[in-house]
C-alpha positions in Angstrom: -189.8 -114.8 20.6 -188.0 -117.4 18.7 -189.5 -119.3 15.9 -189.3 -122.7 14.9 -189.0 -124.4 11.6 -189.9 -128.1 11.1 -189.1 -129.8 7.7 -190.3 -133.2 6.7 -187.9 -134.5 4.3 -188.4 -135.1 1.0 -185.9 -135.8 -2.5 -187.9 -132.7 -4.2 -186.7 -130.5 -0.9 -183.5 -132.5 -1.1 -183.0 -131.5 -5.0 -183.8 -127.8 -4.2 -181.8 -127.5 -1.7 -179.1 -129.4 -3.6 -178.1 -126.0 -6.0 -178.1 -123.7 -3.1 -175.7 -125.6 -0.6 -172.3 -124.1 -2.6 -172.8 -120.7 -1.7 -174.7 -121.2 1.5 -171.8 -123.5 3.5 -169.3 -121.1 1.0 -167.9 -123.3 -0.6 -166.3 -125.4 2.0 -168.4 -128.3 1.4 -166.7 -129.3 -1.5 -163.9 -132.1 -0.6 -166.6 -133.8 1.7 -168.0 -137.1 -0.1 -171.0 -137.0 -1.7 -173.0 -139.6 -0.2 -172.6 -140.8 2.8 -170.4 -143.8 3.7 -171.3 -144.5 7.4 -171.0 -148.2 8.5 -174.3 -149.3 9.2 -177.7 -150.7 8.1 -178.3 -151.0 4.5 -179.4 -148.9 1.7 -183.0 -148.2 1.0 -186.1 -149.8 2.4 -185.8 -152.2 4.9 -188.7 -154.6 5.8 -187.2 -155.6 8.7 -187.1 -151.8 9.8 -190.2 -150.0 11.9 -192.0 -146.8 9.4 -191.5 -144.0 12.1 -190.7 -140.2 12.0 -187.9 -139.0 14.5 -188.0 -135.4 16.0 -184.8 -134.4 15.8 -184.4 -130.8 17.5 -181.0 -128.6 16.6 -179.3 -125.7 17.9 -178.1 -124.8 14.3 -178.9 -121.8 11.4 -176.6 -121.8 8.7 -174.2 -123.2 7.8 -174.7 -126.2 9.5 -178.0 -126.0 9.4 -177.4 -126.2 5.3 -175.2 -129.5 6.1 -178.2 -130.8 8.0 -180.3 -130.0 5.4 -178.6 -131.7 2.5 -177.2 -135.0 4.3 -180.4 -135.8 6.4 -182.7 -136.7 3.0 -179.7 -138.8 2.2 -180.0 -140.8 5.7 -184.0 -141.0 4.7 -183.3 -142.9 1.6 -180.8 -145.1 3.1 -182.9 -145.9 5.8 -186.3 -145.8 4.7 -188.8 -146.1 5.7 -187.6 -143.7 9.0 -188.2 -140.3 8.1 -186.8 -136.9 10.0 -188.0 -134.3 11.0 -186.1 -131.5 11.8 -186.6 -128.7 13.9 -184.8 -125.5 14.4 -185.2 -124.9 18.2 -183.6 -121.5 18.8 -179.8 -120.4 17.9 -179.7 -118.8 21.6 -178.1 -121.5 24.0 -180.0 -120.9 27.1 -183.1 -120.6 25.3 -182.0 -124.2 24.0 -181.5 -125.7 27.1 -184.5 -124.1 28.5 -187.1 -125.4 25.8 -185.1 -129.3 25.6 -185.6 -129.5 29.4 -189.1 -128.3 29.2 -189.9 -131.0 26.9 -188.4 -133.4 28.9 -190.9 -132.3 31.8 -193.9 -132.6 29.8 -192.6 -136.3 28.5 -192.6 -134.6 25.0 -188.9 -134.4 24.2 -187.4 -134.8 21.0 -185.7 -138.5 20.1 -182.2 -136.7 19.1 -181.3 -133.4 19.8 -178.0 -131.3 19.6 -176.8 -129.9 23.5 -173.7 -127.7 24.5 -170.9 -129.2 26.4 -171.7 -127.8 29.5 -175.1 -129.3 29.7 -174.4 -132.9 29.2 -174.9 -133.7 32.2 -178.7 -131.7 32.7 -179.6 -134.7 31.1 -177.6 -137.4 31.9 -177.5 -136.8 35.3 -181.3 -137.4 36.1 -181.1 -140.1 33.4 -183.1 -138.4 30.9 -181.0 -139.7 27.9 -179.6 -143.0 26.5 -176.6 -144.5 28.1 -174.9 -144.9 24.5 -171.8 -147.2 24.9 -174.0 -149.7 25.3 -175.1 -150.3 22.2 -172.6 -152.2 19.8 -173.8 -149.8 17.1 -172.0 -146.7 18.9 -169.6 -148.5 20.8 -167.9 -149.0 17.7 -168.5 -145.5 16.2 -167.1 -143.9 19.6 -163.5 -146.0 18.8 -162.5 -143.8 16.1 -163.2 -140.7 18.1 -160.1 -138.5 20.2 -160.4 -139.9 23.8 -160.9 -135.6 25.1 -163.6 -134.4 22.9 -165.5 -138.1 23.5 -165.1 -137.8 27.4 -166.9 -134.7 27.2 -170.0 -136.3 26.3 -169.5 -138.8 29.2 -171.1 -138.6 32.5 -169.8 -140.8 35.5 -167.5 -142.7 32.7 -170.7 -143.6 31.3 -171.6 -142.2 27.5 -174.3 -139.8 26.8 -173.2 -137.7 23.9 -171.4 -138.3 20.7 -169.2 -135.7 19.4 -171.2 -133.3 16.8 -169.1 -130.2 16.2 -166.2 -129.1 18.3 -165.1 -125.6 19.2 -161.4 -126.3 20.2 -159.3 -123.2 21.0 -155.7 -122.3 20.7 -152.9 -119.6 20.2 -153.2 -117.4 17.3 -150.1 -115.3 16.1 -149.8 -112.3 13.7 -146.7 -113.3 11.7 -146.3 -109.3 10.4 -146.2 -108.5 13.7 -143.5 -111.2 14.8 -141.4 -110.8 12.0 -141.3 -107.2 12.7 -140.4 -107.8 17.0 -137.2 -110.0 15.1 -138.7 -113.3 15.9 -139.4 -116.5 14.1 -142.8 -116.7 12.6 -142.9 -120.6 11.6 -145.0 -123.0 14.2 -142.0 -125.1 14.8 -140.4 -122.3 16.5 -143.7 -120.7 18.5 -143.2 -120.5 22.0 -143.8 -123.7 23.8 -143.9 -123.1 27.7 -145.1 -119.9 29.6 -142.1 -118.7 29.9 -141.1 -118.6 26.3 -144.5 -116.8 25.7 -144.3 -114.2 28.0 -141.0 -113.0 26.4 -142.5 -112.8 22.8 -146.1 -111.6 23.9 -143.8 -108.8 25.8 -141.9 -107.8 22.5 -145.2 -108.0 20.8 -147.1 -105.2 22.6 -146.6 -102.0 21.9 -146.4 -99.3 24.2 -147.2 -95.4 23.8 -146.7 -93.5 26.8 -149.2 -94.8 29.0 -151.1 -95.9 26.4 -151.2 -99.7 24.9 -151.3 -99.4 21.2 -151.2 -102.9 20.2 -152.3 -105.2 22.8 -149.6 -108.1 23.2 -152.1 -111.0 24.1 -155.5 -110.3 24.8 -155.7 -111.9 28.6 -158.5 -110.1 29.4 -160.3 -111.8 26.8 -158.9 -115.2 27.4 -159.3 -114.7 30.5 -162.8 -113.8 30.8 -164.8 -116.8 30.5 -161.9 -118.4 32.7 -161.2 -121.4 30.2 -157.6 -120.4 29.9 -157.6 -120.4 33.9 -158.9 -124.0 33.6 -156.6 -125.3 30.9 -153.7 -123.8 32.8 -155.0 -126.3 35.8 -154.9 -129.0 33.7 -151.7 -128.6 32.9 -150.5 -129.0 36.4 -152.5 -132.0 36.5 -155.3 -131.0 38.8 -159.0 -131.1 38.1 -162.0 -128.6 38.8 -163.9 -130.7 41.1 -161.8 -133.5 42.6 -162.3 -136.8 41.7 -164.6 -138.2 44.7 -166.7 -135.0 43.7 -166.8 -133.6 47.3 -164.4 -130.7 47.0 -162.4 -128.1 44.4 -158.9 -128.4 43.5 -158.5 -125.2 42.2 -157.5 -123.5 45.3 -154.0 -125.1 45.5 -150.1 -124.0 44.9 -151.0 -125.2 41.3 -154.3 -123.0 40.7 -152.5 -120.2 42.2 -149.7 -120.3 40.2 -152.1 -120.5 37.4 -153.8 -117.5 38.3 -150.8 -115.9 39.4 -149.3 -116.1 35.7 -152.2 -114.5 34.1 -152.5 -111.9 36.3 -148.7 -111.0 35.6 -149.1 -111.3 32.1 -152.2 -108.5 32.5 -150.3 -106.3 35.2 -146.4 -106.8 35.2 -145.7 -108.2 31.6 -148.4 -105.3 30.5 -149.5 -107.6 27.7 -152.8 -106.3 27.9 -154.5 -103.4 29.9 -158.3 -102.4 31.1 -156.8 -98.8 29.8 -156.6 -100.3 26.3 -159.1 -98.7 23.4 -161.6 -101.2 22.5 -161.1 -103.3 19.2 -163.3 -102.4 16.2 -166.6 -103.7 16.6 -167.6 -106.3 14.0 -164.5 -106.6 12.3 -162.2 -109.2 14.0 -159.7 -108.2 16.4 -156.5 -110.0 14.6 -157.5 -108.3 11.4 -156.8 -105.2 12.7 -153.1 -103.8 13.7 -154.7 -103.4 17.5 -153.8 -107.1 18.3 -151.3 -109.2 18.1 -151.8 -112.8 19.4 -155.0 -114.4 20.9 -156.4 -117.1 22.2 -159.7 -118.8 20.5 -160.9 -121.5 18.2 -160.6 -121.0 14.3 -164.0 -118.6 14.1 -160.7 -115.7 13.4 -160.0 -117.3 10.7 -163.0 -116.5 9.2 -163.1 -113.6 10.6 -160.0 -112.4 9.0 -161.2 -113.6 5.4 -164.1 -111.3 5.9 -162.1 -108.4 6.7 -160.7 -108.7 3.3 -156.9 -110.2 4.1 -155.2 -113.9 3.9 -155.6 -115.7 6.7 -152.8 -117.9 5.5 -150.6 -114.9 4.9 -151.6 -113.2 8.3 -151.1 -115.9 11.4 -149.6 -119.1 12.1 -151.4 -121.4 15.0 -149.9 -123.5 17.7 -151.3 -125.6 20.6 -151.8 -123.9 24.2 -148.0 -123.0 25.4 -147.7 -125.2 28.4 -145.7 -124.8 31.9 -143.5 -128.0 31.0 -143.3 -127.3 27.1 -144.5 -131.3 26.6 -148.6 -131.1 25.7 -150.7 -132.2 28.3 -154.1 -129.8 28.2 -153.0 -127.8 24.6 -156.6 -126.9 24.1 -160.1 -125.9 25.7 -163.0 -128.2 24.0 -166.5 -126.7 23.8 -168.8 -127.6 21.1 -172.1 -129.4 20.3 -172.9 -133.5 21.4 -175.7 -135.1 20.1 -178.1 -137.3 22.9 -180.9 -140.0 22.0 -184.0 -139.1 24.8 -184.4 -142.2 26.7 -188.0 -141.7 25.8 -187.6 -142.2 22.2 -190.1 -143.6 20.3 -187.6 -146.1 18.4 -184.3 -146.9 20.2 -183.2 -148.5 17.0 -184.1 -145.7 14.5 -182.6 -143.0 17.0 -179.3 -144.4 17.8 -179.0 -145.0 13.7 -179.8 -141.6 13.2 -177.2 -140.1 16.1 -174.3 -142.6 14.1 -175.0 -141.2 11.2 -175.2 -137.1 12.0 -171.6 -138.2 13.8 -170.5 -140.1 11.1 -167.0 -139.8 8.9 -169.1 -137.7 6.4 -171.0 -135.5 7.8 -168.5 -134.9 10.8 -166.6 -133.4 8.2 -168.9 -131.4 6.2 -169.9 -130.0 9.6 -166.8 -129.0 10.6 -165.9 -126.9 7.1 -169.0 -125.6 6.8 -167.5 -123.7 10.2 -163.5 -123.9 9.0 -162.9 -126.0 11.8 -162.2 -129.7 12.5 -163.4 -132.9 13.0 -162.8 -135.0 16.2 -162.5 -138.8 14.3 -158.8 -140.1 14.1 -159.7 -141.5 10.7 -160.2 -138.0 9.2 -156.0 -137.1 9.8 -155.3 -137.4 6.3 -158.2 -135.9 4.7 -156.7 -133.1 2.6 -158.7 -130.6 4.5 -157.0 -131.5 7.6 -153.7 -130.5 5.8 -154.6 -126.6 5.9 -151.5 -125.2 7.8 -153.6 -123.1 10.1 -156.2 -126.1 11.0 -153.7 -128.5 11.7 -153.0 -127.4 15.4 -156.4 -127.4 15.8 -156.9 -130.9 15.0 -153.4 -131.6 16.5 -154.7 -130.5 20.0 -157.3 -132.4 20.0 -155.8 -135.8 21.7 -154.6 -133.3 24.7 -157.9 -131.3 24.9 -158.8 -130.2 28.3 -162.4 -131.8 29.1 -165.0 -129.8 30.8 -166.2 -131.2 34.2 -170.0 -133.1 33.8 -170.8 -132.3 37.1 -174.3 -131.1 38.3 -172.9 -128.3 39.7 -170.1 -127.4 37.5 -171.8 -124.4 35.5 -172.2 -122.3 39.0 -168.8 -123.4 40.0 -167.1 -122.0 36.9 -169.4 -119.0 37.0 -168.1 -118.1 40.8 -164.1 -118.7 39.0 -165.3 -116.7 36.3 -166.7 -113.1 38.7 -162.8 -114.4 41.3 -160.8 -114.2 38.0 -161.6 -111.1 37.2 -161.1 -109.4 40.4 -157.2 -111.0 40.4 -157.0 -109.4 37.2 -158.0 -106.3 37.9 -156.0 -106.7 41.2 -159.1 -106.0 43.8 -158.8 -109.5 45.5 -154.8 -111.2 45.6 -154.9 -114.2 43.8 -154.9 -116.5 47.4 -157.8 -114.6 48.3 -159.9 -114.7 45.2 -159.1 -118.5 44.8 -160.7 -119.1 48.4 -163.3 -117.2 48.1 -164.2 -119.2 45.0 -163.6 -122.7 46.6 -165.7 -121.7 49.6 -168.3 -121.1 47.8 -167.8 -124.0 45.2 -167.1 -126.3 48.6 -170.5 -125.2 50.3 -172.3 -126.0 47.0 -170.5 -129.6 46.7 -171.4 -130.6 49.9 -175.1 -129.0 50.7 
């Protein structure tokens, strides 16, 4: 069972917790401002302003969980006399949405709470949550925000989460291993269609015999959660769930050539293989000499500082390779939004506190804390943002493909998911596994 932890907030918890934040967040705390410098109310007490104490529920241990920690006594003090509490719900996802939605069934949910990308619309749909752009006080928050990662917290064009922290994912190279294949190993020259892609994650692999000894591009791994599948739609300009919501569009010339590509890449291009011996477990897959390029958000990075090497001196990153070249869909966004319950016990209070946990500030603490990036436009000159290998990442994010907020969308993408990986592994033809996936999707659209 999962326990909770509730903490009211106080400056002596503040001031403890002060001396440990360095090492906790490791360090990567330390460009972000010291205060925060949110538009907004003004400092201190307020008369004018209600005493209440928000239950703000989060999905987040460490590190963010330390940011939380350290900024929200700062939001206390600036907009006293609302106090936080803050409550660690569960780190496990469907345990999250699980205990959230209960709450919302016994009319005890909390006023702010963090929720995955997926599940924006459990909430908005049955209009469980604040429709935010229609407050003035987010409206103009939302402006400085990348139109992708903001239309993922939007249901029906209508907004229902702000952006919190973003899991944006891209290609990773090995630049040992390029270098040594003869090729360039500097972004500007990464491959920027398909095409150019499958001729360097070919060179890439390596081959003994029968048996793959460096694994060119790990489809199977892209592959498996069938976001690469999706982007790859994108690209051809064709959405999930069609507009009018009553059918899938994935079944097309375009998905199939999608799918078609990747399974190539797996089978004919032998990139990859279901032969291959499995990477290291609990060291990360680019760190070892088993893998040369991958597709993911920047947790490798870390991964790779771990191991005991240079991330800088070990890959270079570029957007999604694309089937035109220009970007269109050069990254999958995931992530964390952050939603207001309708039910809140101050509307006022709530919306402050949901503008401030997105703010400039703490956006960005959030996003080192995790060595990835934030989704405002204001941050792009933030020295941070200047790393070599974050920069695609934060590049990508005005062409990030937006998961679907459709009711049904979670089954849908599970059914593509179980179809994907029997084109892969070449028990269905790609025509076949496609339809089998709209049928069912189709059925589900229109019962």
């Amino acid at each position: 069972m999962v326990r909770t932890q509730s903490t009211i907030w106080t400056r002596r918890r503040a001031g403890a917790l002060a001396g440990t934040m360095g090492a906790a967040a490791g360090g990567l705390l330390a460009t972000a401002c010291g205060g925060a410098t949110e538009s907004g109310g003004g400092t201190g007490a307020n008369p004018t302003r209600k005493a209440v104490t928000l239950q703000y529920w989060s999905r987040f241990a460490a590190p963010i969980g330390d940011v939380e920690e350290k900024y929200l006594p700062v939001f206390q003090e600036k907009y006293a006399p609302i106090k936080v509490e803050r409550t660690l719900v569960t780190t496990d996802y469907n345990l999250l949405v699980e205990k959230i939605t209960t709450a919302f069934a016994s009319s005890t949910p909390p006023d702010v709470f963090t929720m995955g990308s997926p599940d924006v619309v459990t909430y908005a749909h049955p209009g469980s949550v604040l429709q935010l752009d229609t407050y003035q006080r987010i409206k103009k928050e939302a402006d400085d925000f990348f139109a992708p990662p903001l239309a993922v917290g939007k249901y029906q064009n209508k907004l229902y989460g702000m952006t919190y922290y973003i899991d944006t994912r891209i290609m990773l190279y090995r630049k040992d291993v390029l270098a040594e294949a003869g090729l360039p190993t500097d972004r500007k020259s990464l491959p920027k269609t398909w095409d150019q892609f499958r001729d360097v994650a070919k060179k890439v692999a390596r081959w003994e015999g029968n048996d793959i000894k460096r694994v060119g591009w790990d489809v199977s791994g892209a592959a498996g959660d069938a976001t690469v599948f999706l982007v790859m739609l994108g690209q051809l300009n064709k959405r999930v769930i069609s507009a009018d919501s009553k059918k899938v569009e994935f079944d097309g010339p375009e998905g199939q050539r999608a799918l078609q590509t990747l399974v190539d890449f797996y089978n004919r291009e032998r990139m990859d293989s279901a032969q291959r011996t499995a990477f290291p477990s609990g060291i990360e897959a680019l760190a070892t000499p088993q893998l040369a390029i991958k597709w993911s958000s920047s947790s490798p990075l870390t991964g790779i500082r771990r191991a005991g090497q240079d991330p800088q001196q070990l890959v270079v990153t570029d957007l999604t390779p694309e089937f035109s070249g220009k970007p269109t869909a050069g990254s999958y966004l995931g992530g964390t939004w952050q939603m207001v319950a309708k039910q809140t016990k101050d509307v006022d209070a709530s919306l402050e506190l949901l503008a401030y946990l997105t703010g400039y500030d703490m956006s960005l603490a959030v996003a080192q804390s995790q060595y990835t990036v934030p989704a405002r436009k204001s941050s792009e000159k933030e020295p941070y943002l200047q790393d070599t290998l974050l920069r695609p990442f934060y590049d990508s994010l005005q062409y990030g493909w937006v998961v679907p907020q459709h009711q049904h969308y979670g089954k849908i993408r599970n059914k593509i998911v179980d179809e994907v990986k029997e084109a892969l592994q070449q028990k269905k033809s790609v025509k076949e596994a496609l339809a089998d996936a709209a049928a069912f999707s189709n059925a589900l659209l229109t019962s």
